[in-house]
C-alpha positions as a Markdown table, in Angstrom:
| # | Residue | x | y | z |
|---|---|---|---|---|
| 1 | Unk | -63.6 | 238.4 | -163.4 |
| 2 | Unk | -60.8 | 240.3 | -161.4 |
| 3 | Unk | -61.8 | 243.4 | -159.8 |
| 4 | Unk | -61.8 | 247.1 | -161.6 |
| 5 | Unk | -59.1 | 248.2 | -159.2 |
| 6 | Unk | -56.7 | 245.3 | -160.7 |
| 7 | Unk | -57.8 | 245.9 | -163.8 |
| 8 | Unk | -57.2 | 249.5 | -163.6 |
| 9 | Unk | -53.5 | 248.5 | -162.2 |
| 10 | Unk | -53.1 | 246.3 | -165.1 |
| 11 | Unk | -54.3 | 248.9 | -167.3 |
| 12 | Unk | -51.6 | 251.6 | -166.2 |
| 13 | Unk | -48.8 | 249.1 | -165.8 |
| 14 | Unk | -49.7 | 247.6 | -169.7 |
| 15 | Unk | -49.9 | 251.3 | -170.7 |
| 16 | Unk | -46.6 | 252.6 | -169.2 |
| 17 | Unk | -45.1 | 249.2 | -170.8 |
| 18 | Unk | -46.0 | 249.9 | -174.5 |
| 19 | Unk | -44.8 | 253.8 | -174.0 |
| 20 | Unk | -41.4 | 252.3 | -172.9 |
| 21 | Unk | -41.1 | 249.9 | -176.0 |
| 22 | Unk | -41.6 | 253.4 | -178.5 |
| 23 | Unk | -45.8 | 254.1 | -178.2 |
| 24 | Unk | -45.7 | 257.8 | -177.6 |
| 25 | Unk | -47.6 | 260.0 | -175.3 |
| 26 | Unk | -49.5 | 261.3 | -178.2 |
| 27 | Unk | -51.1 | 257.7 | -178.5 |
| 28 | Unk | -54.5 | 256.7 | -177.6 |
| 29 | Unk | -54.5 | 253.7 | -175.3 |
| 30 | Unk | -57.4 | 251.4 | -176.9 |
| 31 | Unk | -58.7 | 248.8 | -174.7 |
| 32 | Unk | -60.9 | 245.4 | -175.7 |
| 33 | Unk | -62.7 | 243.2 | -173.3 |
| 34 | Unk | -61.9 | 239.6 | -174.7 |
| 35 | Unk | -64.5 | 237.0 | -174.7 |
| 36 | Unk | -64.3 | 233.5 | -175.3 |
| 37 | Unk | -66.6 | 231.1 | -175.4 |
| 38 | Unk | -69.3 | 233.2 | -173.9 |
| 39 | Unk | -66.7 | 234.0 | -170.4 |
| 40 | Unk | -64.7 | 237.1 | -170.0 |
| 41 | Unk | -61.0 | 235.4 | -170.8 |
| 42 | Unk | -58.9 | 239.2 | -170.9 |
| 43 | Unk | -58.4 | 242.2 | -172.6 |
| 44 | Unk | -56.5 | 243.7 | -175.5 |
| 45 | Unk | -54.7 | 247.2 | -175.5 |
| 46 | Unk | -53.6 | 248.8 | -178.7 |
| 47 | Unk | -51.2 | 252.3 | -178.2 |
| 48 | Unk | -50.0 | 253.2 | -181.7 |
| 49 | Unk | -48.9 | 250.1 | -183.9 |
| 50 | Unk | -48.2 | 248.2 | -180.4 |
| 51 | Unk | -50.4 | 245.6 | -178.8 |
| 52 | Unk | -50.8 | 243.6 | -175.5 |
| 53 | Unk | -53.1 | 241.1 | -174.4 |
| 54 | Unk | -53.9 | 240.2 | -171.1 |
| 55 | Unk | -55.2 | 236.6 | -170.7 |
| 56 | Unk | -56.9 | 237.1 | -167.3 |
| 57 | Unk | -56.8 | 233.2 | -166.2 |
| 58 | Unk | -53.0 | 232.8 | -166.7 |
| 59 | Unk | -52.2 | 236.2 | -165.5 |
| 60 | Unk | -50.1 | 236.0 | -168.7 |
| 61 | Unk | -49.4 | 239.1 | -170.9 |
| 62 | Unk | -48.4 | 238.8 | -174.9 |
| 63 | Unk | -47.0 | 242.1 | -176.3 |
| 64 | Unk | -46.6 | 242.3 | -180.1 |
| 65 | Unk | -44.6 | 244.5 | -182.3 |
| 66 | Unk | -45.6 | 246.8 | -184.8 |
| 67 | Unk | -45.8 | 244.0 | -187.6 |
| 68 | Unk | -48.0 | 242.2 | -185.1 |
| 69 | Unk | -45.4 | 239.6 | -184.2 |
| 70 | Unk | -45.1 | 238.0 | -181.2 |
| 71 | Unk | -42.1 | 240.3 | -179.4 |
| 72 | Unk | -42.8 | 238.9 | -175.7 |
| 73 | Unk | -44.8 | 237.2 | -173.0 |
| 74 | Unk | -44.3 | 238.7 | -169.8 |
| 75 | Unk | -45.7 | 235.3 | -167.2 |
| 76 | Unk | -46.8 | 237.7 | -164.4 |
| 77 | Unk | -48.1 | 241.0 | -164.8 |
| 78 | Unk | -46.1 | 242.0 | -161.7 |
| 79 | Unk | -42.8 | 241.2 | -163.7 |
| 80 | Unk | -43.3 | 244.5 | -165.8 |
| 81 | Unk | -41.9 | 246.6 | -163.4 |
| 82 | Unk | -38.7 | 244.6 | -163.4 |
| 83 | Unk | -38.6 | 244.4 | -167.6 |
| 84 | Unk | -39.5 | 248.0 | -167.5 |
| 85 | Unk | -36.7 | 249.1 | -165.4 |
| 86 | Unk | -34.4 | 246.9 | -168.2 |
| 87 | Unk | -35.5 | 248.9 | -171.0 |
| 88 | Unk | -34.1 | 252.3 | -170.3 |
């Protein structure tokens, strides 16, 4: 399980993400611990109609659209500062 502080990293970066792809600041972030087969595999966050899950193991993040299509996987967490840039 990584530590709180990279999870809390994780947590803004995933946040700031979603509010650049149209979540406002008027949206809630939700967050869901992800458990598979009894082990702690990620977590999900939810900010208006957008989602993204972390998968912890992969350090793999899937971002879906408001219809709850697949819109991205970002391979490295540390890339969305770089795709977050590109979307202004």
């Amino acid at each position: 399980m990584p530590s709180s502080k990279t999870t809390e990293v994780v947590r803004q970066r995933v946040e700031d993400y979603l509010r650049s792809r149209g979540a406002t600041a008027d949206d809630h972030l939700e967050e869901t611990i992800l458990i598979r087969d009894g082990f702690y595999c990620g977590r999900r966050f939810t900010v208006g109609e957008l989602q993204a899950v972390w998968f912890v193991e992969e350090d793999q993040l899937k971002v879906f659209d408001a219809d709850g299509a697949l819109a991205e996987v970002i391979e490295k967490i540390s890339a969305i500062d770089n795709l977050r840039s590109n979307a202004a």
